[in-house]
N, C-alpha and C positions, 0 to 999 in steps of 0.2 A: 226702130225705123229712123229715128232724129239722129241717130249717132251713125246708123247709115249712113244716115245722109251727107252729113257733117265730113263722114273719113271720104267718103266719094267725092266732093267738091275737093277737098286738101290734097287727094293725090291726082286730078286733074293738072292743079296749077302748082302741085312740087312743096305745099305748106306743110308745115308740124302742125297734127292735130292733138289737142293735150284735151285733157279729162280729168277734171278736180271737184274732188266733195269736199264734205262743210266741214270745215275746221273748227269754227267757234259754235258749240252748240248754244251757250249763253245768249245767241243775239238771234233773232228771225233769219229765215232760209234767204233771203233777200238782199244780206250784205253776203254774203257768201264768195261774190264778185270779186269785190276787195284784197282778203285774203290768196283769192285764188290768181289773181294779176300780180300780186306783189311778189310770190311765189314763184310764177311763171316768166319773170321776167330777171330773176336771178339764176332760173334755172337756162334758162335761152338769151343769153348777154349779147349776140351777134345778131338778134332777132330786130329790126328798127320799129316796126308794127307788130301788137297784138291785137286782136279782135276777138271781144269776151261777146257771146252767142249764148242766149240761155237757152234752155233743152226744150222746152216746146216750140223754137223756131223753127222753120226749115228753112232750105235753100229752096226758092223755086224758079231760078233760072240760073243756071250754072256756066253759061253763056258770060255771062257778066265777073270778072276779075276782080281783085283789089286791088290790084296792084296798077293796072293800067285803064281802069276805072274811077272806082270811089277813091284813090291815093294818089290819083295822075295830078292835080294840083298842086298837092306837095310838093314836088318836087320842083316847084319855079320858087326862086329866090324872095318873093311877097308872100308866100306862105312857110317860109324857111320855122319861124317861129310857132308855129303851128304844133299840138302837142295833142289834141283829142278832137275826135269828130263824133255828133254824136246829132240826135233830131230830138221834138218834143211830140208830145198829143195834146187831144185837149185837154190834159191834166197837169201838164207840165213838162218836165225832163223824161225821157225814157232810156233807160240806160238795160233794158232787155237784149239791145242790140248796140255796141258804139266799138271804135277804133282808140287807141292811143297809144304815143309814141313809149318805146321802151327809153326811157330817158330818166334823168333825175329830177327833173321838172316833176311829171309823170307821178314817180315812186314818190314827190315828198306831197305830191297833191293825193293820192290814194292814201297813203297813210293819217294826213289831216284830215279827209272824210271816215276815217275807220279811227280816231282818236277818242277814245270810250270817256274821255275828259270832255270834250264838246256834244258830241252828238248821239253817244249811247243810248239816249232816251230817245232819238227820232224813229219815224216809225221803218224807216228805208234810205238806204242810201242817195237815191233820188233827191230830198228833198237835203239831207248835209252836202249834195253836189251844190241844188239851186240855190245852199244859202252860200253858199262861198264864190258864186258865180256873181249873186247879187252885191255882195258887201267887201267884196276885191274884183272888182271890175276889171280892174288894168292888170293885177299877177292873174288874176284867173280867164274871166269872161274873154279876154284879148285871146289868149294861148289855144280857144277853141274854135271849130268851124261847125256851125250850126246849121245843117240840112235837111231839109223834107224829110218829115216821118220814114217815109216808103222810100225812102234813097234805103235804108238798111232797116226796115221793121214795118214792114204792112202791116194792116190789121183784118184779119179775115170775114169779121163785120165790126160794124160802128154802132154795136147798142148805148157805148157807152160814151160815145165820141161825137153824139148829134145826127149820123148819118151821112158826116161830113168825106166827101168822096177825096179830100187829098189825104186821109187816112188808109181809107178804103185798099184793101190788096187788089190789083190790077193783073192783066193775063203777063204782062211783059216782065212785070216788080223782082229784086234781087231773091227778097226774104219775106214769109209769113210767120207773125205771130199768132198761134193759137190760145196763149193764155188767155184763162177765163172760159175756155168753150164748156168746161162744165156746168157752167152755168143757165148756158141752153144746147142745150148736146143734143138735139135734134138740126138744128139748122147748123151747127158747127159738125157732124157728123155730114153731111151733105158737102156742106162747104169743102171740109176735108176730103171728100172722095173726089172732086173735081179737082184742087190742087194738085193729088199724086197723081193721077193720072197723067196731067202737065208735067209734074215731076219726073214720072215715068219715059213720057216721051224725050225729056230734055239729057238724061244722064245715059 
């Protein structure tokens, strides 16, 4: 149904929907990302945006573009420099849902988070993002645009989040993240039925 979902929003708005597995089995299913952006941005060279979507998201309003939405700022001259867009929770960076530009910018920042000389022993990509955001400020933290969790990755509840409603997945939001409903798959089995339904109505 995620991959449903997925090709159904990409042929509304005329996108390449690409689909890539784990290349490095050496490293946790979590940098997986990495590989698979670096890949896909040599494979798609005329492409200016990729938007890496892990597989338990959905779309749940298809209403909503990237292109004359969540990327409509780009395009003015004070974002020219602009290179990834991406939100946090209350854990930090979330990179289950973000943008970034097909650039070389891009490709040598993806590569220095997947450098098995620095960060091999981190436990996710997440936190070799948030340490290169912290400790190069100006080539890194500058070149990103940091937006509301729920601009691209609701969360369909907040057990782990405090409760805090600007996490919280809303009726109107782009995307929901299910990860973790296993963990209470009774209330996230609910949750989930009232999304698709919404889903259903919107595609």
């Amino acid at each position: 149904m995620s991959i449903r979902n997925k090709m159904s929003y990409a042929e509304k708005y005329g996108y390449e929907f690409v689909i890539k597995g784990i290349k490095d089995r050496d490293r946790d299913a979590s940098w997986a990302n990495i590989p698979a952006l670096l890949e896909t941005m040599e494979e798609y060279p005329n492409s200016d945006w990729l938007w890496w979507i892990d597989s338990n998201i959905f779309i749940s309003n298809p209403s909503i573009s990237l292109s004359s939405n969540i990327l409509r700022d780009v395009k003015f001259p004070e974002y020219a420099n602009k290179e990834m867009i991406i939100g946090y929770d209350c854990h930090g960076l979330n990179a289950a849902s973000f943008l970034i530009r097909n650039s070389l910018w891009s490709r040598k920042f993806l590569e220095t988070v997947y450098n098995s000389k620095l960060f091999k022993d981190f436990e996710d990509e997440e936190i070799a993002m948030q340490v290169l955001i912290d400790f190069e400020a100006i080539e890194v933290g500058s070149k990103i645009i940091f937006v509301p969790l729920r601009t691209l990755n609701a969360l369909p509840l907040n057990r782990n989040c405090s409760n805090d409603d600007k996490y919280k997945w809303h009726k109107d939001d782009f995307v929901v993240n299910f990860a973790g409903c296993e963990e209470v798959q009774n209330i996230c089995e609910k949750r989930f039925n009232e999304i698709t339904k919404h889903l259903n109505r919107n595609f």
